[in-house]
N, C-alpha and C positions, 0 to 999 in steps of 0.2 A: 604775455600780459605785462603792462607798463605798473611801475612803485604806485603810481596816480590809482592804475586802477586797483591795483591790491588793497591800498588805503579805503577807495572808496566802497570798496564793496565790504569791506571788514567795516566801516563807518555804521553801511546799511544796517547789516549783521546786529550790531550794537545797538542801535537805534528799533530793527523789530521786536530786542530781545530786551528794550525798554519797554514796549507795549505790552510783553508777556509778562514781565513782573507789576505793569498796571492791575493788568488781567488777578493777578496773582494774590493782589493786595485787595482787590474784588471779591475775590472768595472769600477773604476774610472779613471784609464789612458786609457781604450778604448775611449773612447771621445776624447782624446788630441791624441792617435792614430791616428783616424778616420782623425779628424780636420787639421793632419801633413798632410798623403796621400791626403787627397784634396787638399788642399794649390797646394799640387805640381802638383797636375794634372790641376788644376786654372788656374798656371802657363802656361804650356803647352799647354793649350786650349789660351790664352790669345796673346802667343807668336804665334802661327800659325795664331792666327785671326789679327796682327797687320800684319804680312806677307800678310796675304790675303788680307789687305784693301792694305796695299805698290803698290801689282802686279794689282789689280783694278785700283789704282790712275795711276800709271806709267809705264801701260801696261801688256798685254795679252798673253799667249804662244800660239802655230801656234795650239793647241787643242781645246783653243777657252778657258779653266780654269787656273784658277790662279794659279802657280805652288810651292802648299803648299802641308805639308804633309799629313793633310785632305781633300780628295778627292779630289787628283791629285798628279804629281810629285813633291818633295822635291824640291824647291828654290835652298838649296847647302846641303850641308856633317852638316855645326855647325846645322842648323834648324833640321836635322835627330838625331846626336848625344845626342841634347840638350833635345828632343821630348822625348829619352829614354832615357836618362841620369836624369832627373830632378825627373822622377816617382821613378825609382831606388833609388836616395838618398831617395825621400819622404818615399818609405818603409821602409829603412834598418833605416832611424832616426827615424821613430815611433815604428821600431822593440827596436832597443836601447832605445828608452827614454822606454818603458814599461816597458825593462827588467833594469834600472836602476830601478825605481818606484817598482820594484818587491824586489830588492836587499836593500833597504833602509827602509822595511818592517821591523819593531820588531817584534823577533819571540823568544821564549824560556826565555821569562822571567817568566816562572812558575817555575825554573828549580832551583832555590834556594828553593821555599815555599815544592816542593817534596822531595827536601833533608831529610824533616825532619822526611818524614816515613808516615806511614797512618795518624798522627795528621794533616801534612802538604795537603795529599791529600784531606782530608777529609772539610779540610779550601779552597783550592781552587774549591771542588765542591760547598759549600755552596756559595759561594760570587762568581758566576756566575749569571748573567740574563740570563736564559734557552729563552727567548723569544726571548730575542736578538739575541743570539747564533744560534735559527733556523731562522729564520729572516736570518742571515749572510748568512748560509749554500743555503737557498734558492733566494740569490740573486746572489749568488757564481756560482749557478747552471746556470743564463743566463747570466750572466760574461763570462763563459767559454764557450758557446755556441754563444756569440756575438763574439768572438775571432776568434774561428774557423773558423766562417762563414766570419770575415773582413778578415782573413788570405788571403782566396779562392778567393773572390771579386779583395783584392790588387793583389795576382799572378796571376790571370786573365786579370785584368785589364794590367798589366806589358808584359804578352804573348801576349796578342794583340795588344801592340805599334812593340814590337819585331818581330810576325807574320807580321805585315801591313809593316814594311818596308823590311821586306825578300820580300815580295810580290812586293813591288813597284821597288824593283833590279833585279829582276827573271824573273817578269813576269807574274806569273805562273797563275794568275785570273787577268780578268778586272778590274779596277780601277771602280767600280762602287759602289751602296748602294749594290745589292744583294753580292756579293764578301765580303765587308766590314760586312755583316751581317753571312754569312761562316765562316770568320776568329774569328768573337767573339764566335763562337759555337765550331770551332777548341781549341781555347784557353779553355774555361771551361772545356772543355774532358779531354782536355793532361793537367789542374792543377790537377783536380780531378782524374787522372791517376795518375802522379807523386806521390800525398801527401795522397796517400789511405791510408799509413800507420799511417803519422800523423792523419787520420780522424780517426781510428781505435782505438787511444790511446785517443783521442780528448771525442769519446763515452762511452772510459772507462771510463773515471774521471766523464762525464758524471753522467754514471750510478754507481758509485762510491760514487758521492754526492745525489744521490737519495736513496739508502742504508744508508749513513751515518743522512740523515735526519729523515727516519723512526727511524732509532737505537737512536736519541739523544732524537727523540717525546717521545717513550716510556722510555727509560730511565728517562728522567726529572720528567716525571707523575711519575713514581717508588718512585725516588728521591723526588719529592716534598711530598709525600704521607709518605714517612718515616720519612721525617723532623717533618710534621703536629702530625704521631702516636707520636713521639718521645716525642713532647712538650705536 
């Protein structure tokens, strides 16, 4: 193997073990993900249930229920708007704040020490904590699989506010719990319909970081074992 290729492949090296500390920095903005999407569904749960104590205190509609957007008719238009409007912002701000956190990730600061050829690669394998490193990879791996999965949960959850009030102007099912338990079964299908493709890419990386973690296990033992002959 030529200096060329030992560089380049220590570059790669470097470079996926960028995407793992993406990954890495992932897990720790899914919590403040998570935390944004609730908030806003809090909200919405918060704001119908003050509606709903309003029409109890100051009256009843001719159906005999309080006319909120949980289990019954919408009050007016801002109570419907607001119901789906407020989940909406909560995703697209927790999509954004992740994808700032992702963007603000240091990445490619090996990229001077490889300048300098096999000497320089050969320095950045050494002053690595291989421990660490799979350690990353392996937290990296349910990072990305808590994502996918909060992905699905928020666009579901999002299709069933949107479902429930096509429903409540149509018609089309009883305003009841079974109806209400239909439309969340409708929603999960037609997310999981839509983002088959991103699930698909989702599994990749998946199994992607399942690969890269055996290759860096045995590599390291390699590594560690050449250093030990060496001295």
């Amino acid at each position: 193997m030529s200096e060329e290729d030992v560089v380049k492949k220590v570059g790669d090296l470097m470079s996926t073990l960028d995407e793992v500390k993406k990954y890495r920095e992932l897990s720790y903005a899914m919590v403040e993900f998570v935390a944004i999407f609730a908030a806003s569904l809090i909200i919405v749960i918060a704001i119908n249930l003050i509606q709903n104590g309003y029409d109890i205190a100051y009256g009843w509609t001719s159906s005999g229920f309080p006319m909120t957007l949980i289990g019954g008719m919408p009050t007016n238009l801002l109570l419907v708007f607001g119901s789906i409007f407020i989940p909406i912002v909560g995703l697209l701000g927790g999509y954004l704040w992740v994808s700032r956190r992702l963007r603000l990730t240091k990445v490619g600061e090996w990229r001077e020490a490889l300048d300098e050829g096999v000497p320089g690669a050969v320095k950045l394998l050494s002053g690595m904590d291989w421990d660490s490193v799979l350690s990353h990879v392996r937290g990296s791996r349910t990072a990305c699989l808590s994502y996918e999965l909060a992905k699905i949960v928020g666009y579901s959850v999002l299709a069933y506010f949107l479902l429930s009030v096509l429903n409540i102007f149509t018609g089309m099912l009883p305003l009841d719990l079974s109806s209400e338990g239909y439309i969340l079964f409708l929603s999960i299908v037609a997310v999981l319909l839509l983002s088959r493709k991103g699930l698909a890419e989702g599994f990749k990386r998946l199994r992607s970081l399942d690969l890269l973690f055996w290759d860096l296990r045995v590599f390291s033992t390699e590594f560690k074992r050449a250093e030990f002959n060496k001295a």
